[in-house]
C-alpha positions as CSV (number, residue, x, y, z in Angstrom):
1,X,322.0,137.7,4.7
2,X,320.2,141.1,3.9
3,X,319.7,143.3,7.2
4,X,315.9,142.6,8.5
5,X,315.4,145.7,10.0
6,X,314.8,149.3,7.6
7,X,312.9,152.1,8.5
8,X,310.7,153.6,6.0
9,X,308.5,156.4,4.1
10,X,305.7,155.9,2.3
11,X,303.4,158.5,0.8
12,X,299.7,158.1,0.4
13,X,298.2,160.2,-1.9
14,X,294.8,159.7,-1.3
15,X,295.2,161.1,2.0
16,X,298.1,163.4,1.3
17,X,299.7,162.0,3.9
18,X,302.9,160.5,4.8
19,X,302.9,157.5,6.7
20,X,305.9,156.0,8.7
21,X,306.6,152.6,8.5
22,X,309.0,152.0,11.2
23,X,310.9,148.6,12.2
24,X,309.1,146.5,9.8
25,X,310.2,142.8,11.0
26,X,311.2,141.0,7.9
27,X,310.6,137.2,8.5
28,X,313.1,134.5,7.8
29,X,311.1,133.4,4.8
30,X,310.3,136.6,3.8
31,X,314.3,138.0,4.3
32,X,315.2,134.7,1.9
33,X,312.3,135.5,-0.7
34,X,313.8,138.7,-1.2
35,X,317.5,137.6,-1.9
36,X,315.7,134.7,-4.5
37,X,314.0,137.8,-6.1
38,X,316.4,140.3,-6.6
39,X,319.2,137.4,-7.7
40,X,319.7,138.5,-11.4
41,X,319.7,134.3,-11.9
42,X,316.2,134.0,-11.2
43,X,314.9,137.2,-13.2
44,X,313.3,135.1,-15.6
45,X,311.7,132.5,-13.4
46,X,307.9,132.2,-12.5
47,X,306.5,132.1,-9.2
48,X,306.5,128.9,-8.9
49,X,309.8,128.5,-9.3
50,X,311.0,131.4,-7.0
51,X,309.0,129.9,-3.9
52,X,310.9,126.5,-4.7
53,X,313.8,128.3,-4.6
54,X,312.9,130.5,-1.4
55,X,311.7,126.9,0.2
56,X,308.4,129.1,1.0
57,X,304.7,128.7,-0.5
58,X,303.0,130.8,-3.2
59,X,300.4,132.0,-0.2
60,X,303.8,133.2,1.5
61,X,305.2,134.9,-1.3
62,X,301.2,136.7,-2.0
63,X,301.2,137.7,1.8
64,X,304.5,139.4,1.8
65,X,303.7,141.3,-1.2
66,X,299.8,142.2,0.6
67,X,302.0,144.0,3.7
68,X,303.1,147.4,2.8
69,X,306.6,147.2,4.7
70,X,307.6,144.2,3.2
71,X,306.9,145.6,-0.4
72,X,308.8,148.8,0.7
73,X,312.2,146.9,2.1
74,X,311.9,144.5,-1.4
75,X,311.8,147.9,-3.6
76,X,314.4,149.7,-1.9
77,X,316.9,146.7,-2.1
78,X,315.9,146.4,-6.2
79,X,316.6,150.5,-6.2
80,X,320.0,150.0,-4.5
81,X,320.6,147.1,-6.3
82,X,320.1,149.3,-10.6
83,X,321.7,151.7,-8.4
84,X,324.8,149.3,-8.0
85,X,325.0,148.3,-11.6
86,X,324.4,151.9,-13.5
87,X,328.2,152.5,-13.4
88,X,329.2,149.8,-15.8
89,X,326.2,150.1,-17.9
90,X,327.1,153.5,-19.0
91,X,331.0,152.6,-19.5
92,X,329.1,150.4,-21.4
93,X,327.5,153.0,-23.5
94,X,330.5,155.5,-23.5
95,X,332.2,153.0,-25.0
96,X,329.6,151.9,-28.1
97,X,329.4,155.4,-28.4
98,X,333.1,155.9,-29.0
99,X,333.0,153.0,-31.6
100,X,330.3,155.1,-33.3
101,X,327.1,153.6,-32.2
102,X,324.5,156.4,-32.9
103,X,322.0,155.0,-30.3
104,X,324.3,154.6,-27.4
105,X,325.7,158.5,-27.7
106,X,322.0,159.4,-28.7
107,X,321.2,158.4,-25.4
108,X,324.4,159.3,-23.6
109,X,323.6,162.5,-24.9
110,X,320.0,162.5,-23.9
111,X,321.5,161.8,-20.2
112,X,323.2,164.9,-20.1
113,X,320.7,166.9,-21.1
114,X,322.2,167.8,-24.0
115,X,319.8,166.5,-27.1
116,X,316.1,166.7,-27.7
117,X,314.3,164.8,-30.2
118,X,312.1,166.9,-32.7
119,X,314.6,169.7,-34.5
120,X,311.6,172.2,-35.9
121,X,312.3,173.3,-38.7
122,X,310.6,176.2,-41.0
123,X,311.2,176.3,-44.2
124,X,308.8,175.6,-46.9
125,X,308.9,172.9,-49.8
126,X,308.9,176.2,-52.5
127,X,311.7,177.9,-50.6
128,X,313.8,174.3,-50.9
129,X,313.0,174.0,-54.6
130,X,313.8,177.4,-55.4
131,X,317.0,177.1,-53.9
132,X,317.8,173.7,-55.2
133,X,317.1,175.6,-58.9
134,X,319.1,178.3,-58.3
135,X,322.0,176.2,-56.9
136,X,321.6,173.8,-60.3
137,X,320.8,170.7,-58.4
Protein backbone atom coordinates (compact mmCIF):
# COMPACT_ATOMS: atom_id res chain seq x y z
CA UNK A 1 0.00 0.00 0.00
CA UNK A 2 1.27 3.61 -0.95
CA UNK A 3 2.69 5.45 2.29
CA UNK A 4 -0.28 7.80 3.70
CA UNK A 5 1.70 10.29 5.07
CA UNK A 6 3.82 13.10 2.53
CA UNK A 7 4.68 16.41 3.36
CA UNK A 8 4.12 19.04 0.85
CA UNK A 9 4.70 22.51 -1.10
CA UNK A 10 2.32 24.24 -2.87
CA UNK A 11 2.64 27.68 -4.41
CA UNK A 12 -0.22 30.10 -4.67
CA UNK A 13 0.25 32.58 -7.02
CA UNK A 14 -2.39 34.85 -6.41
CA UNK A 15 -1.00 35.49 -3.18
CA UNK A 16 2.71 34.87 -4.04
CA UNK A 17 2.84 32.85 -1.40
CA UNK A 18 3.92 29.40 -0.45
CA UNK A 19 1.76 27.45 1.54
CA UNK A 20 2.76 24.24 3.54
CA UNK A 21 0.81 21.45 3.46
CA UNK A 22 2.07 19.28 6.18
CA UNK A 23 0.91 15.58 7.24
CA UNK A 24 -1.95 15.49 4.96
CA UNK A 25 -3.88 12.22 6.27
CA UNK A 26 -4.68 10.23 3.27
CA UNK A 27 -7.88 8.04 4.02
CA UNK A 28 -8.24 4.38 3.39
CA UNK A 29 -10.45 5.07 0.51
CA UNK A 30 -8.71 7.82 -0.66
CA UNK A 31 -5.02 5.85 -0.26
CA UNK A 32 -6.88 2.95 -2.50
CA UNK A 33 -8.39 5.57 -5.06
CA UNK A 34 -4.98 6.63 -5.73
CA UNK A 35 -3.33 3.13 -6.52
CA UNK A 36 -6.86 2.48 -8.94
CA UNK A 37 -5.78 5.82 -10.60
CA UNK A 38 -2.31 5.71 -11.24
CA UNK A 39 -2.67 1.68 -12.31
CA UNK A 40 -1.65 2.01 -16.11
CA UNK A 41 -4.73 -0.86 -16.42
CA UNK A 42 -7.32 1.52 -15.59
CA UNK A 43 -5.94 4.61 -17.69
CA UNK A 44 -8.72 4.35 -19.98
CA UNK A 45 -11.53 3.80 -17.67
CA UNK A 46 -14.27 6.44 -16.68
CA UNK A 47 -15.16 7.45 -13.35
CA UNK A 48 -17.55 5.23 -12.93
CA UNK A 49 -15.65 2.57 -13.36
CA UNK A 50 -12.52 3.67 -11.18
CA UNK A 51 -14.91 4.17 -8.03
CA UNK A 52 -16.10 0.47 -8.70
CA UNK A 53 -12.86 -0.52 -8.70
CA UNK A 54 -11.68 1.68 -5.61
CA UNK A 55 -15.07 0.19 -3.83
CA UNK A 56 -15.70 4.15 -3.09
CA UNK A 57 -18.47 6.55 -4.49
CA UNK A 58 -18.26 9.17 -7.21
CA UNK A 59 -18.98 11.91 -4.22
CA UNK A 60 -15.75 10.29 -2.65
CA UNK A 61 -13.68 10.35 -5.51
CA UNK A 62 -15.04 14.60 -6.22
CA UNK A 63 -14.17 15.29 -2.48
CA UNK A 64 -10.65 13.92 -2.65
CA UNK A 65 -9.90 15.83 -5.70
CA UNK A 66 -11.85 19.29 -3.82
CA UNK A 67 -8.91 18.94 -0.87
CA UNK A 68 -5.67 20.45 -1.88
CA UNK A 69 -3.40 17.77 -0.13
CA UNK A 70 -4.93 14.93 -1.50
CA UNK A 71 -4.56 16.37 -5.08
CA UNK A 72 -0.87 17.14 -4.22
CA UNK A 73 0.10 13.35 -2.74
CA UNK A 74 -2.03 11.93 -6.15
CA UNK A 75 0.26 14.21 -8.49
CA UNK A 76 3.45 13.60 -6.92
CA UNK A 77 2.94 9.72 -7.07
CA UNK A 78 1.86 10.18 -11.14
CA UNK A 79 5.36 12.40 -11.35
CA UNK A 80 7.32 9.67 -9.61
CA UNK A 81 5.51 7.21 -11.36
CA UNK A 82 6.61 9.04 -15.68
CA UNK A 83 9.61 9.45 -13.68
CA UNK A 84 9.91 5.51 -13.22
CA UNK A 85 9.15 4.72 -16.79
CA UNK A 86 11.33 7.53 -18.80
CA UNK A 87 14.30 5.15 -18.86
CA UNK A 88 12.85 2.55 -21.08
CA UNK A 89 11.02 4.90 -23.22
CA UNK A 90 14.11 6.57 -24.40
CA UNK A 91 16.00 3.00 -24.93
CA UNK A 92 12.96 2.95 -26.77
CA UNK A 93 13.76 5.83 -28.93
CA UNK A 94 17.62 5.37 -29.12
CA UNK A 95 16.88 2.32 -30.54
CA UNK A 96 14.20 3.50 -33.46
CA UNK A 97 16.61 6.03 -33.92
CA UNK A 98 19.46 3.65 -34.59
CA UNK A 99 17.09 1.73 -37.06
CA UNK A 100 16.76 5.04 -38.80
CA UNK A 101 13.55 6.41 -37.61
CA UNK A 102 13.84 10.29 -38.40
CA UNK A 103 11.23 11.21 -35.72
CA UNK A 104 12.61 9.23 -32.81
CA UNK A 105 16.45 10.82 -33.34
CA UNK A 106 14.53 14.13 -34.30
CA UNK A 107 13.40 14.14 -30.87
CA UNK A 108 16.28 12.36 -29.17
CA UNK A 109 18.07 15.20 -30.59
CA UNK A 110 15.69 17.81 -29.57
CA UNK A 111 16.33 16.22 -25.84
CA UNK A 112 19.77 17.07 -25.91
CA UNK A 113 19.51 20.25 -26.99
CA UNK A 114 21.09 19.73 -29.96
CA UNK A 115 18.30 20.59 -32.91
CA UNK A 116 16.02 23.47 -33.49
CA UNK A 117 13.27 23.51 -35.87
CA UNK A 118 13.13 26.47 -38.42
CA UNK A 119 16.85 26.53 -40.32
CA UNK A 120 16.67 30.36 -41.77
CA UNK A 121 17.79 30.60 -44.66
CA UNK A 122 18.69 33.74 -47.00
CA UNK A 123 19.03 33.29 -50.27
CA UNK A 124 16.73 34.60 -52.84
CA UNK A 125 14.69 32.61 -55.65
CA UNK A 126 16.96 34.87 -58.49
CA UNK A 127 20.26 33.93 -56.73
CA UNK A 128 19.05 29.97 -56.90
CA UNK A 129 18.12 30.32 -60.55
CA UNK A 130 21.09 32.01 -61.55
CA UNK A 131 23.05 29.46 -60.03
CA UNK A 132 21.03 26.60 -61.28
CA UNK A 133 21.81 28.33 -65.04
CA UNK A 134 25.22 28.63 -64.54
CA UNK A 135 25.68 25.16 -63.18
CA UNK A 136 23.43 23.74 -66.43
CA UNK A 137 20.72 22.31 -64.34
Amino acid sequence: MMEDNMNMIELDDSKNSVQILTEYKLTEKESILIEVMLNPDNRMKSITDICKIANCTRTTYYESFSKAGFKAIYESKAKELVKNAVGPVINAFIKEAVRGSYPHGKTLLEMAGMHTEGLQVNVTFEQLLKKALESGE
